[in-house]
C-alpha positions in Angstrom: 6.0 37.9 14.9 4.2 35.5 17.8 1.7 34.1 14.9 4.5 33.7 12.3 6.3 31.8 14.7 2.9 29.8 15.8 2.3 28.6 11.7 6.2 27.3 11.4 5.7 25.7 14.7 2.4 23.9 13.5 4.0 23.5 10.1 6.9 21.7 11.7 4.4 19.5 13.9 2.5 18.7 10.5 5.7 17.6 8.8 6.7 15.1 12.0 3.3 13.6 11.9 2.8 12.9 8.1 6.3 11.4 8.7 6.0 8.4 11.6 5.7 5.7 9.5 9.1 6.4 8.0 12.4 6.1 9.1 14.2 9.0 8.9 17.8 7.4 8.3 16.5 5.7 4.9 13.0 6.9 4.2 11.4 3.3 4.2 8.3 2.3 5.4 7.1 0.0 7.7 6.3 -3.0 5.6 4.0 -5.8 7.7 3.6 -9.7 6.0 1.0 -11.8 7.9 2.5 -14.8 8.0 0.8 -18.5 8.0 0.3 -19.1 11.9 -1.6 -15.8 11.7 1.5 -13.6 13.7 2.5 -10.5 11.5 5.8 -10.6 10.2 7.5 -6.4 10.3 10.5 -4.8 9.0 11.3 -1.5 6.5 11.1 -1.6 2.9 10.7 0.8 -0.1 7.9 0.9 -2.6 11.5 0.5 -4.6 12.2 -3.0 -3.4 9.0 -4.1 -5.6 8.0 -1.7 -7.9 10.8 -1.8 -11.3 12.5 -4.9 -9.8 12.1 -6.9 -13.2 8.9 -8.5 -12.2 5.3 -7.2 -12.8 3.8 -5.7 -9.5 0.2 -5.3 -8.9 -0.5 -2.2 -6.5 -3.7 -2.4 -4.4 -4.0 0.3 -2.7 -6.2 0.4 0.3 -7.8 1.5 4.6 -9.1 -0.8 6.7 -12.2 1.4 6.9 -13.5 1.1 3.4 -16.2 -0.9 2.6 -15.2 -1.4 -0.9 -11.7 -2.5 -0.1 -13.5 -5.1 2.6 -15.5 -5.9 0.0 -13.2 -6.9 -2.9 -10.7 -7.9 -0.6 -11.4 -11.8 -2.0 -10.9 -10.6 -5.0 -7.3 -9.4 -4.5 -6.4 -12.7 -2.3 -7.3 -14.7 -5.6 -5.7 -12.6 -7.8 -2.5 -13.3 -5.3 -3.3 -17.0 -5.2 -3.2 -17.3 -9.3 -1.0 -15.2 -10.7 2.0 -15.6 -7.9 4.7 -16.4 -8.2 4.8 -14.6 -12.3 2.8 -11.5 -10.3 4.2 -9.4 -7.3 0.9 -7.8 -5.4 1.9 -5.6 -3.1 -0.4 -3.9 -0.6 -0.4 -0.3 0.4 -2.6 0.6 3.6 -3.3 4.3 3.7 -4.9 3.9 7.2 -3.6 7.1 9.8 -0.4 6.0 12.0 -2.8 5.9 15.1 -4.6 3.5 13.0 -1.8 1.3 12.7 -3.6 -1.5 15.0 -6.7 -1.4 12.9 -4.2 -1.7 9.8 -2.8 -5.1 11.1 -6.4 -6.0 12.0 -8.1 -5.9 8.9 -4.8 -7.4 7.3 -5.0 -10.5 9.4 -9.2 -10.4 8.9 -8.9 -10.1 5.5 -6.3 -13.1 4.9 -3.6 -10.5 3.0 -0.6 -12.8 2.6 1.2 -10.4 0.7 3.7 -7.5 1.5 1.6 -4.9 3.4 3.4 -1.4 2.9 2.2 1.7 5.1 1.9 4.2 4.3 0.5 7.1 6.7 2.1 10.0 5.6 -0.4 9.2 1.9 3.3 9.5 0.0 2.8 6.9 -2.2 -1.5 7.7 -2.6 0.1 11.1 -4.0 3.1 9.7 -6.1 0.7 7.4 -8.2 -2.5 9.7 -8.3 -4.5 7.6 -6.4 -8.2 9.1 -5.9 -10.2 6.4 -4.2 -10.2 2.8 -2.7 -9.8 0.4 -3.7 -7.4 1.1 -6.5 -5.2 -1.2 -8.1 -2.0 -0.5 -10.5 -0.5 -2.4 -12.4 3.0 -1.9 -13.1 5.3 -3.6 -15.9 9.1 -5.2 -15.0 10.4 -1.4 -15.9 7.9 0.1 -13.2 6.2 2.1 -15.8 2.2 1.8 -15.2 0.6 -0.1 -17.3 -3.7 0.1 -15.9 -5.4 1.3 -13.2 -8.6 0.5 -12.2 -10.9 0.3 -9.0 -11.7 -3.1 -8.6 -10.2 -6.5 -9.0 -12.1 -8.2 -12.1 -11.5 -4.6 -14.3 -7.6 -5.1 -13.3 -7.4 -8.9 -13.8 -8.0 -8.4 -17.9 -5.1 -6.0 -18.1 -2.8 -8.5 -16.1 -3.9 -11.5 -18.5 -2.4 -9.3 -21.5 0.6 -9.3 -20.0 1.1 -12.1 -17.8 
C-alpha cells in the first residue's frame, strides 16, 4: 500500500512539474517577445493564436543549449527579416522551466524578434513530432503542415513555393 501511494505521489509531482509553464485556468503558455531596446516583452498565448490563423507560420523549434540551433540561429533571423510580414515565425523554446533565464538569454543573444513560446512541459515537441533541434515546420493558413526540415536553407525552398 505505502509504495502504491509513493508512485501516485511522484506521479502527481511529475504532472505539476511538466506543467509550470502553463496556466492552469486556460492552458497557455508563457509567450516572451524581445522587444527593440533589448527588454523582453511577456504575456500568455496559445500555439492556437498563430498556428491556423489564416497566415502561413513558420515553426522553429528550439534550446538554448544546442549548438545547432546557436548555430543557424542567423539563418532564422533572416528568414524573419524577408518573408515578414506574408510569413509568421514563431519560436518554440523547449529549454526546462528552471532554464527559463537561460531561455531569455539566448533569445536576447541571439537577436529573436519574434514570438518566443515556451514550452517546458515538451507539449508542443510531442504534438508536432519533433525529434531534434533545430527543427522547423512549416505550416499553411489552414494549420495543416506543409515541410519540416532541420535547418533554415532546406526550409526556405518549401516557403518560396508557397509564399
Amino acid at each position: 500500500m505505502k509504495s502504491k501511494l509513493l508512485c501516485l505521489l511522484a506521479a502527481l509531482l511529475a504532472v505539476a512539474a511538466c506543467t509550470r509553464d502553463q496556466d492552469p485556468g486556460t492552458g497557455k503558455n508563457q509567450v516572451i517577445t524581445l522587444l527593440d531596446n533589448g527588454k523582453v516583452s511577456e504575456g500568455r498565448g496559445s500555439i492556437d493564436d498563430y498556428v491556423g490563423a489564416g497566415k502561413h507560420t513558420l515553426l522553429f523549434f528550439w534550446t538554448s543549449w544546442c549548438h545547432f540551433c546557436k548555430e543557424d540561429a542567423p539563418n532564422i533571423v533572416s528568414l524573419y527579416e524577408r518573408y515578414a510580414p506574408k510569413l509568421l515565425v514563431v519560436g518554440i523554446n523547449d529549454d526546462k522551466e528552471e532554464s527559463r533565464e537561460a531561455a531569455v538569454d539566448a533569445i536576447r543573444e541571439l537577436g529573436f524578434h519574434f514570438p518566443q513560446i515556451l514550452d517546458a512541459s515538451h507539449e508542443l515537441l510531442q504534438q508536432y513530432e519533433v525529434t531534434g533541434y533545430p527543427e522547423y515546420i512549416l505550416v499553411s493558413p489552414d494549420g495543416s503542415i506543409l515541410a519540416k526540415g532541420g535547418r533554415a536553407a532546406v526550409i526556405e525552398t518549401e516557403i518560396k513555393k508557397v509564399l
